[in-house]
N, C-alpha and C positions, 0 to 999 in steps of 0.2 A: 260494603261488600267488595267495592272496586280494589280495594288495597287488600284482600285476602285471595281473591282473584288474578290480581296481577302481581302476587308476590310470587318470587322464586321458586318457592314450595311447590305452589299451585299443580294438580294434573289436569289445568286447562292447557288446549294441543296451542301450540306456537300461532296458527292460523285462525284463530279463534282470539287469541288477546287483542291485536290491531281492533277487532271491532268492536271488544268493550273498553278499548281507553280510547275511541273516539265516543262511545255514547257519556264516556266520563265527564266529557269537554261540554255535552249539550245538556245534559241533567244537573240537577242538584236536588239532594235530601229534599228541597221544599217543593219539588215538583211533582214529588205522590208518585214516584215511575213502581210499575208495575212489567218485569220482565219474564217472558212465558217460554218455558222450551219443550219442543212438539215433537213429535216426528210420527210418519204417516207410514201407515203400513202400504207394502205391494198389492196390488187389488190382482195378481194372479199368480 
């Protein structure tokens, strides 16, 4: 997924790529990574 992520195409934001091609550097396929994206709503 990191290579469809960080291709050209991608509408991931510029500030956003730096920090999956360093998780690119510390994972590999055999490492079972499981990546979650959250976001939390205003509580008022």
């Amino acid at each position: 997924m990191f290579d469809v992520i960080l291709s050209p195409d991608s509408p991931v934001k510029e500030k956003y790529r730096a920090g999956f091609d360093s998780l690119r550097e510390v994972i590999s396929q055999d490492s079972n990574p499981v990546l979650l994206k959250y976001r939390l709503k205003n509580a008022g």
